[in-house]
C-alpha positions as CSV (number, residue, x, y, z in Angstrom):
1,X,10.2,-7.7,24.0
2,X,7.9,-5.0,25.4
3,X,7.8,-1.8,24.6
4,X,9.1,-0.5,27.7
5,X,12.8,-2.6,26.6
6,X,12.8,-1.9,22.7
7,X,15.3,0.1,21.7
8,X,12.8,1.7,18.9
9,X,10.5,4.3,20.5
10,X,7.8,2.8,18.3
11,X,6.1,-0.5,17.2
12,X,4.6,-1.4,14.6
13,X,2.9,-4.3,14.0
14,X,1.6,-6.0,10.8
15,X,-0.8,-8.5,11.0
16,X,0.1,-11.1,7.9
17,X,-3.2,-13.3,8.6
18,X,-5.4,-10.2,7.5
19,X,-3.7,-9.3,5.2
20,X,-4.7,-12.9,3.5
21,X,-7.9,-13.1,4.9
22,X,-8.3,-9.4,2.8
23,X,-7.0,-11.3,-0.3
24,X,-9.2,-14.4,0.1
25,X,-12.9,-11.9,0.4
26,X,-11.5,-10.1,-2.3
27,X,-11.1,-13.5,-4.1
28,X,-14.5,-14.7,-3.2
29,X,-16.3,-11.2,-4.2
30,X,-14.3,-11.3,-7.4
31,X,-14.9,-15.5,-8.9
32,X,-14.9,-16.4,-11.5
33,X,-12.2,-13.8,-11.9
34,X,-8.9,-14.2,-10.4
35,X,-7.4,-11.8,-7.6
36,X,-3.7,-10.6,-7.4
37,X,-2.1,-8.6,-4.9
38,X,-0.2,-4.9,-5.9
39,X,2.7,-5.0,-3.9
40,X,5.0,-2.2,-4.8
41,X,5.9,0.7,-2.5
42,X,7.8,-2.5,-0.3
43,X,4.0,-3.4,-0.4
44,X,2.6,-0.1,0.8
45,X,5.3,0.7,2.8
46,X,4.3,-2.8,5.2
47,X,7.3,-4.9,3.6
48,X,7.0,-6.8,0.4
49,X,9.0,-9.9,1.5
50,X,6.6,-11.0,4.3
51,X,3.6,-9.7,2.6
52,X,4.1,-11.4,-0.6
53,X,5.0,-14.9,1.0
54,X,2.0,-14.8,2.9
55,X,-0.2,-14.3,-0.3
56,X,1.5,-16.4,-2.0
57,X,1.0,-19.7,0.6
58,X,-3.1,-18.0,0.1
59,X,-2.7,-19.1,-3.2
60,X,-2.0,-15.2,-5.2
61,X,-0.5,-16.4,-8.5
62,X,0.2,-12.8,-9.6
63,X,1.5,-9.5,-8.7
64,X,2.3,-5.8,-9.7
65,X,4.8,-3.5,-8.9
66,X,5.8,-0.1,-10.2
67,X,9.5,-0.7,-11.8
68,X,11.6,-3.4,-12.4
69,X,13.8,-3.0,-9.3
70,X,11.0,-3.7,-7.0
71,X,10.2,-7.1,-9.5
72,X,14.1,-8.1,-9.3
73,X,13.4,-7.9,-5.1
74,X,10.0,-9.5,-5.1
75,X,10.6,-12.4,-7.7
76,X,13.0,-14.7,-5.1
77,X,9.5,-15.0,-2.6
78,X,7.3,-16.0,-5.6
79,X,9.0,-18.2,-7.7
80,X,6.3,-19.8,-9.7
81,X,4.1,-16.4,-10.2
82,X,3.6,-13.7,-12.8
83,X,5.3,-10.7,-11.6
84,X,3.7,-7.4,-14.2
85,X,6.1,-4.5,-14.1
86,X,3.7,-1.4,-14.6
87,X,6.1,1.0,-15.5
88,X,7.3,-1.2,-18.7
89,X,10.9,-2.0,-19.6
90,X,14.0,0.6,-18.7
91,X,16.0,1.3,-21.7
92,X,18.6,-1.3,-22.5
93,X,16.7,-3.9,-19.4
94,X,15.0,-6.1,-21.2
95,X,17.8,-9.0,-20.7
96,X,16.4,-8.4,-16.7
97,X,13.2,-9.3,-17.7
98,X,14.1,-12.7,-18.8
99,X,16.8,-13.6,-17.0
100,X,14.2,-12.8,-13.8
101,X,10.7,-13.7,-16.1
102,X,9.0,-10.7,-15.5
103,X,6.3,-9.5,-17.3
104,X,6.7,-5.7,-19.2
105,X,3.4,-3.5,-19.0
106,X,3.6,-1.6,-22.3
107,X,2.3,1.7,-21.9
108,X,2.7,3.2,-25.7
109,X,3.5,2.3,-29.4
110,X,7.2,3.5,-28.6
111,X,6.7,0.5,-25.5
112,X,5.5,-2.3,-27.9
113,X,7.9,-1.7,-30.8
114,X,11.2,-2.0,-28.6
115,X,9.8,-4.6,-27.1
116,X,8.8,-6.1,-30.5
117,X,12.3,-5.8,-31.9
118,X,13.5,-7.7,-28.7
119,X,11.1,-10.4,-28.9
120,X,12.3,-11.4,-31.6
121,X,15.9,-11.5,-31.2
122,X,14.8,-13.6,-28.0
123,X,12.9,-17.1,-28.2
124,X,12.6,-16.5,-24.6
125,X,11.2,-13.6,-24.1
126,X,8.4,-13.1,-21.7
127,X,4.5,-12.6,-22.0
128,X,3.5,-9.1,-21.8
129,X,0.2,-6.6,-20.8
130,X,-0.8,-3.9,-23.1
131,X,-2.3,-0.6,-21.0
132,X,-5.1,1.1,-23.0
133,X,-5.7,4.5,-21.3
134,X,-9.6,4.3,-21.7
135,X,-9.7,7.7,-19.4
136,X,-7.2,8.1,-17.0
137,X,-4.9,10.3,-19.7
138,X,-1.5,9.0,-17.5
139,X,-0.1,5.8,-18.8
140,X,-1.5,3.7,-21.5
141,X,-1.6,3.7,-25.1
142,X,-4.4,6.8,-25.9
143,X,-7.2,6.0,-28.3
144,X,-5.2,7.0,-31.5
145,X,-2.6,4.6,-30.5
146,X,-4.6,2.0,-29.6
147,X,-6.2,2.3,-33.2
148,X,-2.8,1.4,-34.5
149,X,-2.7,-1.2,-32.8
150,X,-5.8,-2.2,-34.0
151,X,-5.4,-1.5,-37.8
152,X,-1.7,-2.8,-38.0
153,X,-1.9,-6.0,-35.8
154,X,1.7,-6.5,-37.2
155,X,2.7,-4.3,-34.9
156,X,1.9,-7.0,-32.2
157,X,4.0,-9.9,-34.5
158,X,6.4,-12.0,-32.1
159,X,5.0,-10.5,-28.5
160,X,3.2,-12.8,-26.2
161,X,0.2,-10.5,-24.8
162,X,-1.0,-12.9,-22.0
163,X,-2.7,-9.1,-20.5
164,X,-4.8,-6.6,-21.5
165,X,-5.2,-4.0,-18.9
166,X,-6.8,-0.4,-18.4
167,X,-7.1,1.7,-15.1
168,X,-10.1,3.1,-13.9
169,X,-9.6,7.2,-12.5
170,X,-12.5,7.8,-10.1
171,X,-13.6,4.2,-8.7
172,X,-13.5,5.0,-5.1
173,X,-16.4,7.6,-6.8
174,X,-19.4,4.9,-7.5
175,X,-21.4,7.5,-9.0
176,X,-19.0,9.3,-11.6
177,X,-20.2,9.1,-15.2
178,X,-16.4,8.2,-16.1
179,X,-16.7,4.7,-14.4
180,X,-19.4,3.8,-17.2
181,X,-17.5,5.0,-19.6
182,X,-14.3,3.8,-19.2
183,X,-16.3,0.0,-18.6
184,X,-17.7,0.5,-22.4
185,X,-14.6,1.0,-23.3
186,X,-12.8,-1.8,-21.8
187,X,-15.5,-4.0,-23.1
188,X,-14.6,-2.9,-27.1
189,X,-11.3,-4.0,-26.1
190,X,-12.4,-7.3,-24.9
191,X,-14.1,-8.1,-28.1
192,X,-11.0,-6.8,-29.7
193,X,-9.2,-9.7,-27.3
194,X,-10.3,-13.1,-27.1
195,X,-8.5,-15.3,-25.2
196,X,-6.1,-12.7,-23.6
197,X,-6.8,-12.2,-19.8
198,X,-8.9,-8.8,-19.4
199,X,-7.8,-6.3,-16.3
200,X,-9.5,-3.4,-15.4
201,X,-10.5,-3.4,-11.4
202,X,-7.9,-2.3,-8.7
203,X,-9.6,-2.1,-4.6
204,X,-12.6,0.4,-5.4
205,X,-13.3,-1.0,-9.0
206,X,-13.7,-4.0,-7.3
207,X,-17.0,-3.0,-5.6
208,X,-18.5,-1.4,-8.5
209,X,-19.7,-4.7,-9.6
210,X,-19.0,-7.4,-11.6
211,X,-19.1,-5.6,-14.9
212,X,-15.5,-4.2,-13.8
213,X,-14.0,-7.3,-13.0
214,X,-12.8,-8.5,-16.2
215,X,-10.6,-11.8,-15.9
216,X,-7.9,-10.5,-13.2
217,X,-8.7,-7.6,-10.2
218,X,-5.8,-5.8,-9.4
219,X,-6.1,-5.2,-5.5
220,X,-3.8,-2.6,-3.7
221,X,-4.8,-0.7,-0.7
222,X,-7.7,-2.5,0.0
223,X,-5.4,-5.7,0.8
224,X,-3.8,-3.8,3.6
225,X,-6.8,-2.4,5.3
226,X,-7.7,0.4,3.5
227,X,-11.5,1.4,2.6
228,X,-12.2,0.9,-0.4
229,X,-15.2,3.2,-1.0
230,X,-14.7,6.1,0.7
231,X,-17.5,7.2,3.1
232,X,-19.2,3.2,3.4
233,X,-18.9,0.3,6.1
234,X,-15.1,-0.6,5.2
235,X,-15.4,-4.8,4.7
236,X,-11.7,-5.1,5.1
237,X,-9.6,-6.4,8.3
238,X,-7.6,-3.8,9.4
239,X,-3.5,-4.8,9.2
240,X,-2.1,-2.1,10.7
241,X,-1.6,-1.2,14.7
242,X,1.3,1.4,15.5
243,X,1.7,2.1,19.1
244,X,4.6,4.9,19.9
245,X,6.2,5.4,23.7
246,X,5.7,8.0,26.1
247,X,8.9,9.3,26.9
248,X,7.7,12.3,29.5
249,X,4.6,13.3,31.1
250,X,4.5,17.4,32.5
251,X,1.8,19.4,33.6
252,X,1.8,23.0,32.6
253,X,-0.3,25.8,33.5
254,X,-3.1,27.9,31.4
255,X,-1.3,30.0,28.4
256,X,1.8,27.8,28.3
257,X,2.5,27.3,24.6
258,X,3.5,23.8,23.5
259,X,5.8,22.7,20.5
260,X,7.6,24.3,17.4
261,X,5.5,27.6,16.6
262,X,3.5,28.2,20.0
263,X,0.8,26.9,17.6
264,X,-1.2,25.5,20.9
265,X,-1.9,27.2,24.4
266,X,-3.2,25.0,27.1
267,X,-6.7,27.0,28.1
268,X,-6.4,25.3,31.4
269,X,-4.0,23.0,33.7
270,X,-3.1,20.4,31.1
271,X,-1.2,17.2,31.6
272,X,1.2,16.6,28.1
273,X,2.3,13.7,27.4
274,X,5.5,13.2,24.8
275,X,5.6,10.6,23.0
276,X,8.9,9.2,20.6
277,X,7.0,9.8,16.9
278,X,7.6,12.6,14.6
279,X,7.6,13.3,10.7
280,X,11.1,10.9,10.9
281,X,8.6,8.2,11.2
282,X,6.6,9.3,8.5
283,X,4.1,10.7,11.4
284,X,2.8,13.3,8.8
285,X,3.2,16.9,9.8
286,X,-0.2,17.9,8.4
287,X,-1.0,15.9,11.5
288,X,-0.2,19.1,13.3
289,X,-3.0,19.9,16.1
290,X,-5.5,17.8,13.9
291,X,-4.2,14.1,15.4
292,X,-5.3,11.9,17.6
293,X,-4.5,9.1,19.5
294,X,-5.5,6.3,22.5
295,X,-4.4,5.3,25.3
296,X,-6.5,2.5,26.5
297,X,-9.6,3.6,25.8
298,X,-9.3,7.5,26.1
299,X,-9.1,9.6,22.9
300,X,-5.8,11.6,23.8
301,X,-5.7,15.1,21.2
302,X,-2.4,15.8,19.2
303,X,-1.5,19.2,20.4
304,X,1.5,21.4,19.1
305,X,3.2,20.4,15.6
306,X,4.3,17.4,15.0
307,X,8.5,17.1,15.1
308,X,11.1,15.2,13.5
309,X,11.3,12.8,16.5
310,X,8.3,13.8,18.9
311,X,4.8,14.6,19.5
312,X,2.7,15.7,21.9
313,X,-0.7,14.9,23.3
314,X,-2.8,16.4,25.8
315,X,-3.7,13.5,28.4
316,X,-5.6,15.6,30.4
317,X,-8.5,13.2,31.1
318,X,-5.9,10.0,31.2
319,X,-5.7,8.8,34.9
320,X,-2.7,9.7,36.7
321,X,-2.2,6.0,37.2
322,X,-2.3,5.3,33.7
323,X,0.6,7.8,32.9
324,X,4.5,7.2,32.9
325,X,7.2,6.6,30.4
326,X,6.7,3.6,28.6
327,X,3.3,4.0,28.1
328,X,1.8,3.1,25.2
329,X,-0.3,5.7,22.9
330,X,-1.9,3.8,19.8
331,X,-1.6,5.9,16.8
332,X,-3.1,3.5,14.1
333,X,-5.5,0.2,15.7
334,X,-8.5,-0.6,17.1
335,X,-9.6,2.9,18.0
336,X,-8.2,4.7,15.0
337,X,-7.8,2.8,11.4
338,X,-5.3,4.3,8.7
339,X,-8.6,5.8,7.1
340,X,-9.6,8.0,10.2
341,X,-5.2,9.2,10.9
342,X,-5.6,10.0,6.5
343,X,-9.0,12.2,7.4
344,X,-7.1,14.1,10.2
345,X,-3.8,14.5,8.0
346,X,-6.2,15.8,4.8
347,X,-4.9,12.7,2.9
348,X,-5.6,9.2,2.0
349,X,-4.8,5.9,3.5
350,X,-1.9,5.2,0.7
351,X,0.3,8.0,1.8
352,X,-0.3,7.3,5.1
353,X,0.6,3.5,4.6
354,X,3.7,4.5,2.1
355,X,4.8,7.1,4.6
356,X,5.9,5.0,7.7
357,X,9.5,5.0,8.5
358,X,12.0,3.0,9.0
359,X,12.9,3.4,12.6
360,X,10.1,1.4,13.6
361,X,10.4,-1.9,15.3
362,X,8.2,-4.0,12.6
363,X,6.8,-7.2,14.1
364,X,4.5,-9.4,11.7
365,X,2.2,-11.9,13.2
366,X,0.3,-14.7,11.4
367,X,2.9,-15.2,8.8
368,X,4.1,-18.3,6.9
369,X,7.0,-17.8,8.8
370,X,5.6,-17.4,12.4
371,X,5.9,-14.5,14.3
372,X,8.7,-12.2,14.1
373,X,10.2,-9.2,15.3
374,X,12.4,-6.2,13.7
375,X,14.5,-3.3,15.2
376,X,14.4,-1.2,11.6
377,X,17.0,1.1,12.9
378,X,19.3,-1.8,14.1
379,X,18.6,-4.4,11.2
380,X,18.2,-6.8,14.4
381,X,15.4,-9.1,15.7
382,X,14.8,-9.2,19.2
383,X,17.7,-11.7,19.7
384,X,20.4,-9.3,17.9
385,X,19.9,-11.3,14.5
386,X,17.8,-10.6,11.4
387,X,14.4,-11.8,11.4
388,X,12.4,-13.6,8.5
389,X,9.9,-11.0,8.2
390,X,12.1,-8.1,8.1
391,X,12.1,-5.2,5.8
């Protein structure tokens, strides 16, 4: 199906092979350590089912997601992996946890007692993490806590801690003093530990060095493309390629205005082109006379705001031959990665990721599945039924 005949006004298209080839350097860069894949946000907004199969025919053994809802979706497309669940256990939920075997993060003495008191009510309950905030002051037992826990190991008596973990706050910043600080601290926990897996690395940690790795590196953005060190040669394949439809092409004359606001005036003859994309999409409105996009191998400006259901570029120096509706303008690809549309939005790669929409039509390539196509709007693959890799 083309995108002159879909009946989405956009495509976006998800390559599943680099997403695995991102896993397997991140695997190499990490050994002896193990790699596993963060996958929550429906897998950074690129489809958790699809994403999590592929990694998991790579060989990913374990995976993180934010709450226990996202777990209960993931856990049928992993059978045989650890699923962590970073927000902990919902009050009254734990009976999910091991009817699904997930793995509870515990994030505070309050955490590890309820869980405590479960544990050993249950002979099957679950392994667990412990999260010691070592600097990040968001979740995570603080120091006084984790002193608790280290003067009343009681505390710990029936829970299976198969994880220690900690979160580093300014990785993607190589140079803050914080990074070595927090690393000191993770080691006293390792000596604290023996025997219990060590996690402290997510993407930018990663590339710090191997004194961050620990036993188990917690990838995220970096799986799907993203850079991982801001302002460096980005080593990942990019996943990603959105390509929206021209749906009109005008010319208008010098001081016509263009869009919500009258925010732009064409200085001269301009040709605009329209194209089906908008804020519905999760086409960020920051975007707003700061985007860009292709088509072929022209940079085409974003001019005007950006609307619910359209935008508008000037294709000024596009040939008049290369113009109609139906045409394609890439918005994320080969010209323009998820990095360079975050620096025009004044963001970063994970919203931008998180942010697209579900109108899309979604097609995944290099999948365990084989390709496959999506119409999010319909719920329909390109022959009117659901397809595997769908949302």
């Amino acid at each position: 199906m083309t995108a002159e005949t879909t009946p989405a006004n956009a495509v976006l298209t998800i390559d599943l092979a680099a997403v695995v080839a991102n896993w397997r350097l991140l695997q190499r860069l990490v050994a002896p350590a193990a790699c596993a894949a963060v996958v929550k946000a429906d897998a950074y907004g690129l489809g958790v089912a699809p994403v999590a199969r592929a990694l998991h025919r790579a060989g990913c053994r374990t995976f993180f997601v934010a709450c226990l809802a996202e777990a209960v979706a993931l856990r049928p497309h992993v059978a045989d992996s650890a699923i962590y669940v970073l927000a902990g256990v919902p009050p009254g939920c734990e009976d999910a946890f091991v009817r699904h075997q997930l793995r509870p993060v515990l994030n505070s003495l309050i955490d590890i007692a309820a869980w405590r008191g479960f544990a050993n009510r249950t002979a099957s309950a679950p392994p667990v993490a412990i999260h010691f905030d070592t600097g990040m002051s968001r979740l995570g037992l603080p120091p006084d806590e984790a002193a608790r826990v280290r003067d009343e190991p009681d505390r710990l008596d029936g829970v299976a801690v198969a994880c220690v973990m900690s979160h580093l706050a300014c990785a993607d910043q190589p140079d803050h003093p914080l990074n070595a600080r927090q690393q000191a601290a993770f080691a006293g926990l390792r000596q604290r530990w023996p025997g219990v897996q060590m996690s402290l690395a997510a993407s930018s940690g990663i590339f710090l060095g191997p004194a961050w790795h620990g036993d188990l590196c917690r990838p995220g953005l970096a799986l799907y493309g993203g850079a991982p060190v801001p302002g460096r040669t980005n080593p990942m394949t990019q996943v990603v390629d959105l390509r929206a439809r021209i749906l009109q092409v005008r010319e208008i004359d010098p001081g016509w205005s263009v869009g919500y606001g009258a925010t732009h005036h064409a200085r001269r003859r301009a040709t605009i082109a329209t194209a089906g994309v908008g804020y519905g999409d999760g086409y960020l409105r920051s975007l707003s006379n700061r985007g860009h996009g292709y088509i072929g191998d022209i940079r085409v400006p974003l001019v005007g705001r950006v609307s619910m259901d359209l935008i508008t570029f000037d294709a000024s120096a596009v040939p008049a031959a290369l113009l109609a509706p139906g045409t394609e303008v890439e918005l994320i690809g080969p010209h323009i990665g998820i990095d360079a549309v975050a620096a025009d939005a004044g963001t970063i790669a994970y919203e931008i990721l998180t942010s697209l929409g579900g109108r899309y039509r979604r097609v995944y390539r290099g999948g365990v599945d084989g390709p496959s196509e999506r119409d999010a709007a319909t719920g329909a693959d390109a022959d009117g039924l659901e397809a595997n890799g769908g949302r």
